[in-house]
Residue frames as a rotation matrix with the C-alpha (Angstrom) as fourth column:
UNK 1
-0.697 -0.576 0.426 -18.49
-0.026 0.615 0.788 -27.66
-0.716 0.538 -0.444 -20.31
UNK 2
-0.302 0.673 -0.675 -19.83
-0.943 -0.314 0.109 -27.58
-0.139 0.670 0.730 -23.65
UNK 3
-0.477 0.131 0.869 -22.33
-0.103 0.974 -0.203 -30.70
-0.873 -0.187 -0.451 -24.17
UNK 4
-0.814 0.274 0.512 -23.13
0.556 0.624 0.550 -30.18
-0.168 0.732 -0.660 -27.70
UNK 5
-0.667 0.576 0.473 -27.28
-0.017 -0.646 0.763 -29.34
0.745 0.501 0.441 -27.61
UNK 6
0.159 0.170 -0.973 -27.43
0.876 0.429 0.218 -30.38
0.455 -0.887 -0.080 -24.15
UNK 7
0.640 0.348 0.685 -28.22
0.128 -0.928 0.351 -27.73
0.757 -0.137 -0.639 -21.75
UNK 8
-0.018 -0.934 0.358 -25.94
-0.559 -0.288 -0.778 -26.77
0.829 -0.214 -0.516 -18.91
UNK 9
-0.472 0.160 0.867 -25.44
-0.804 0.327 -0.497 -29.28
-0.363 -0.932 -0.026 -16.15
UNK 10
0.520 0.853 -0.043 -26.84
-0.854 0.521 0.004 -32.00
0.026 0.035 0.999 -18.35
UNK 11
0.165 -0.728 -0.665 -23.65
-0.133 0.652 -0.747 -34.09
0.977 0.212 0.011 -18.30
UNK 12
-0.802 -0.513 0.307 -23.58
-0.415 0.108 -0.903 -33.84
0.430 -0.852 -0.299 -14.49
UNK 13
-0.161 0.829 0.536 -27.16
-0.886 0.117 -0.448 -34.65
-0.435 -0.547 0.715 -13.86
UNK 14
0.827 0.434 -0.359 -26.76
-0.503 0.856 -0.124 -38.15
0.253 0.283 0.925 -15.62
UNK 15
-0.412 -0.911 -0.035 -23.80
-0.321 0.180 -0.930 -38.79
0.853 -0.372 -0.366 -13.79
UNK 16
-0.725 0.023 0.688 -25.67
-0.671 -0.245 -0.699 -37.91
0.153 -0.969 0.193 -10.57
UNK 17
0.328 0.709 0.625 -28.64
-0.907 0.421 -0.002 -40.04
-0.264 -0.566 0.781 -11.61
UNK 18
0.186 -0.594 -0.782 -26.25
-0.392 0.685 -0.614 -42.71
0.901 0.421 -0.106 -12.86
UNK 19
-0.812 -0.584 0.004 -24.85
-0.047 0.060 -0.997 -43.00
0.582 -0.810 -0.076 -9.45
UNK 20
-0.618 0.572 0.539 -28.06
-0.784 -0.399 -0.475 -42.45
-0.057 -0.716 0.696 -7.52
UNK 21
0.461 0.364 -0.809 -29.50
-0.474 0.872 0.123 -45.92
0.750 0.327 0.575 -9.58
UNK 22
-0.255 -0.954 -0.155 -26.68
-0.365 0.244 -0.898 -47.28
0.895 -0.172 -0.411 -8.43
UNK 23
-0.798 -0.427 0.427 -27.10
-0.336 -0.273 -0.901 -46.74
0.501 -0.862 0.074 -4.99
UNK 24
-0.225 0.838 0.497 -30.52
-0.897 0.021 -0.441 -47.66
-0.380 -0.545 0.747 -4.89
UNK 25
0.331 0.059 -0.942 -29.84
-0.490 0.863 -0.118 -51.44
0.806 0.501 0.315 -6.62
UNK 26
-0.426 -0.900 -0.096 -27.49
-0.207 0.200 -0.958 -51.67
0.881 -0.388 -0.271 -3.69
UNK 27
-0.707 0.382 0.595 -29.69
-0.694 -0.213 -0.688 -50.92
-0.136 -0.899 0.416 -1.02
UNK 28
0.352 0.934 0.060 -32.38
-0.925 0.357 -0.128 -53.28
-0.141 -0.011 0.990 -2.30
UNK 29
-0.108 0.001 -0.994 -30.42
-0.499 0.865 0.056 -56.23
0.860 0.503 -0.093 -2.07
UNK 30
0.514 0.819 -0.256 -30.78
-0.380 0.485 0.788 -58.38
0.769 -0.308 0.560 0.12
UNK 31
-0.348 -0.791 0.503 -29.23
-0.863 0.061 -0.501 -58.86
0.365 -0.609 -0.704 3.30
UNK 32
-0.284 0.176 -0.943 -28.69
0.236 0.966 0.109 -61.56
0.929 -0.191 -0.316 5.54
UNK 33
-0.167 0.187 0.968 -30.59
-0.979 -0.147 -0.141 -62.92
0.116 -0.971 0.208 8.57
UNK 34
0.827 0.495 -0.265 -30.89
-0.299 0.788 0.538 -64.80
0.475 -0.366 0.800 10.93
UNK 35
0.811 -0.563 0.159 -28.25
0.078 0.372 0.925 -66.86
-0.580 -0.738 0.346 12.89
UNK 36
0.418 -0.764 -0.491 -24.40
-0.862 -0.163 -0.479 -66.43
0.286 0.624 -0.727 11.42
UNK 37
0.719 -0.654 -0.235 -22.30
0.672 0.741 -0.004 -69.88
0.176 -0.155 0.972 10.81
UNK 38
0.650 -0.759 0.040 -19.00
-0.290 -0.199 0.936 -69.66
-0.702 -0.620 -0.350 12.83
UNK 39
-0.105 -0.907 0.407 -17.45
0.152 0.390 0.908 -71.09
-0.983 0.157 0.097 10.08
UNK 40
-0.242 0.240 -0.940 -17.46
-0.867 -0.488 0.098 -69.90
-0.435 0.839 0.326 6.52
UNK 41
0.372 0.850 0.374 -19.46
-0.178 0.460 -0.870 -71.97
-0.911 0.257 0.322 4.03
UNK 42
0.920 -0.309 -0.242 -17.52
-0.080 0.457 -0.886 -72.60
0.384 0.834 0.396 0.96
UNK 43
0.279 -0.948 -0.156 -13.63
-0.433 0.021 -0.901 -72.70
0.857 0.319 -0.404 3.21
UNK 44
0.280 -0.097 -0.955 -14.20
0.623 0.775 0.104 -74.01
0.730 -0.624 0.278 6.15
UNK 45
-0.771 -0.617 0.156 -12.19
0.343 -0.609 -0.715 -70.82
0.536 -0.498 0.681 7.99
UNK 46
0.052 0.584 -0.810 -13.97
0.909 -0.364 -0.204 -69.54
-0.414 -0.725 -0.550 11.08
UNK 47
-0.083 -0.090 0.992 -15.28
0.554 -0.832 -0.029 -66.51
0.828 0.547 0.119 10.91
UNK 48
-0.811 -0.435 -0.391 -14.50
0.507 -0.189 -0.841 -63.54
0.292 -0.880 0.373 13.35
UNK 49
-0.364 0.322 -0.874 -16.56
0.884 -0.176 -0.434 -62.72
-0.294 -0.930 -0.221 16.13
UNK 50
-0.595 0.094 -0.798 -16.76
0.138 -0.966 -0.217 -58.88
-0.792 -0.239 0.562 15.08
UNK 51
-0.980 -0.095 -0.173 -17.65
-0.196 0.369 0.908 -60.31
-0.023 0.925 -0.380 11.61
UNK 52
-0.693 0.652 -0.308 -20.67
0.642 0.752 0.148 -61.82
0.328 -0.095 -0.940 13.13
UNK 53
0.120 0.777 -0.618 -22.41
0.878 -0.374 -0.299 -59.25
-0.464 -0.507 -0.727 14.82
UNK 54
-0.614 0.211 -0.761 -21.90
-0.361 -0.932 0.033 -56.69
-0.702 0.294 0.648 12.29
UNK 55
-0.410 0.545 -0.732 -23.76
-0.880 -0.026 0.473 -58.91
0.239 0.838 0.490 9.65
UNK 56
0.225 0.717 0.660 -26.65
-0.234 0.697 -0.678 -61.20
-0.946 -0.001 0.325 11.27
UNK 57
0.765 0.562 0.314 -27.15
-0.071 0.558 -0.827 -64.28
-0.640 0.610 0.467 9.06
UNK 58
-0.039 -0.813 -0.581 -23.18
-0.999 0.030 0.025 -63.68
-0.003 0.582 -0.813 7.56
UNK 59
0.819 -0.090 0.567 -22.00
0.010 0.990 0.143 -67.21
-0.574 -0.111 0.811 6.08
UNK 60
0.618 -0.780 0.098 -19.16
0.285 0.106 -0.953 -66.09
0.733 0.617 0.288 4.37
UNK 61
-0.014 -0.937 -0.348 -15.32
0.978 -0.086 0.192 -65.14
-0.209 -0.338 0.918 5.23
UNK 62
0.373 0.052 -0.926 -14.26
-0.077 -0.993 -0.087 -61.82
-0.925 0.104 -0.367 4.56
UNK 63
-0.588 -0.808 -0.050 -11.67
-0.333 0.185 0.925 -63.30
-0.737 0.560 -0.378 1.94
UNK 64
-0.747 0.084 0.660 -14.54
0.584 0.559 0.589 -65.70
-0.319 0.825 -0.466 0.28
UNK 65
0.637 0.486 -0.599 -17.27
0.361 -0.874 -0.325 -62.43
-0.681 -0.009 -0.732 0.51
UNK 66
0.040 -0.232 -0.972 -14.66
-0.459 -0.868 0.188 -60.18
-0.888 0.438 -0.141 -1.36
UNK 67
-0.723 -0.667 0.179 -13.68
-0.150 0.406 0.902 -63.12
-0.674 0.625 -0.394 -3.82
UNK 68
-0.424 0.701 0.573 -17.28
0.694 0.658 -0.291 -63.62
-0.581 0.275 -0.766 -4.58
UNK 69
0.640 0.329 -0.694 -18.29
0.055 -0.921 -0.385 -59.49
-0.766 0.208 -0.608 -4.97
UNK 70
0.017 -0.608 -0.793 -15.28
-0.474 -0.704 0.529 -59.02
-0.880 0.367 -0.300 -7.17
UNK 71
-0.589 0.135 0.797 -16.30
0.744 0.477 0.468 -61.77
-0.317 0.868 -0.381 -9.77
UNK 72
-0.885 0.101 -0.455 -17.44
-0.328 -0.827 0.456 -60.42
-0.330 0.552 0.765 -12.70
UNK 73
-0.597 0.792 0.125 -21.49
0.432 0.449 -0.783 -59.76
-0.676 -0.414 -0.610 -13.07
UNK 74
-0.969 0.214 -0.128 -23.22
-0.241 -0.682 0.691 -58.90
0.060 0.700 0.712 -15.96
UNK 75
-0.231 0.909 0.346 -25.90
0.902 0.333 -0.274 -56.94
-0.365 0.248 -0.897 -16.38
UNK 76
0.088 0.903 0.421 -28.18
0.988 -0.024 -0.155 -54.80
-0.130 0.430 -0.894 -18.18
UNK 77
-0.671 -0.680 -0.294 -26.83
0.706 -0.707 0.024 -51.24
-0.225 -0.192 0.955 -18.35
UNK 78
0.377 0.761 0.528 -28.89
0.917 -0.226 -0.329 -48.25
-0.131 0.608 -0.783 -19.32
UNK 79
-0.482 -0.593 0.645 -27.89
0.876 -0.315 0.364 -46.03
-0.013 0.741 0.671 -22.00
UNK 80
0.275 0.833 -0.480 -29.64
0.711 -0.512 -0.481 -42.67
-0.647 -0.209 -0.733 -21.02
UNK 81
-0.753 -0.323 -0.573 -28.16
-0.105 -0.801 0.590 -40.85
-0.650 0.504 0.569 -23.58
UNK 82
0.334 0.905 0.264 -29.95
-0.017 0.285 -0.958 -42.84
-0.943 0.315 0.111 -26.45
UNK 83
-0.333 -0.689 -0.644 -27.35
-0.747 -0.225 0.626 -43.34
-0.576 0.689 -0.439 -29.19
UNK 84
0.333 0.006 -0.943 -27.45
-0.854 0.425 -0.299 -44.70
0.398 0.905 0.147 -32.55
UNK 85
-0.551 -0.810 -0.201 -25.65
-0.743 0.586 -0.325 -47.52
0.381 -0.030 -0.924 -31.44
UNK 86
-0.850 0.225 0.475 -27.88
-0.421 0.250 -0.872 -48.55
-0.316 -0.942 -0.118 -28.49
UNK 87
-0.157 0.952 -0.262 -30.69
-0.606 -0.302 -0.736 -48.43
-0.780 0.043 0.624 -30.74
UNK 88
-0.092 0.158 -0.983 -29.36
-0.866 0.475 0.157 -51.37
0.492 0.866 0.093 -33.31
UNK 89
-0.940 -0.316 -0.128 -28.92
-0.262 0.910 -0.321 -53.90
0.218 -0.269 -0.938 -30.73
């Protein structure tokens, strides 16, 4: 694919480290430990058994976990191209 004055493969290799960031923001959060509540913490709904012993230190549901991940989180993007744009703000 032409990229302009970009050399070949440079449109896939900032994809790849796009995605590799990614992956390493993920991994460095923080998990839980320590003992898991039986009951979720903001509904009250037990949580299952299988729930528990894959994630020591869980205190959510599965339901209030997804409801919480799927809010929207902003932050900080980076613009590895370097456009005009990026550069008035």
């Amino acid at each position: 694919m032409a990229g302009g004055w970009s050399r070949d493969g440079a449109v896939n290799e900032q994809i790849e480290a796009s995605i590799a960031d990614e992956l390493a923001r993920l991994k460095a959060r923080p998990q839980p430990k320590g003992e898991s509540l039986t009951h979720c913490a903001e509904c009250e709904e037990e949580i299952p058994q299988p729930r528990r012993e894959a994630l020591p230190g869980v205190k959510l549901c599965l339901d209030c976990a997804s409801e919480r991940d799927s809010a929207v989180q902003l932050r900080g993007g980076i613009n590895r191209r370097g456009s005009k744009d990026s550069q008035l703000k």
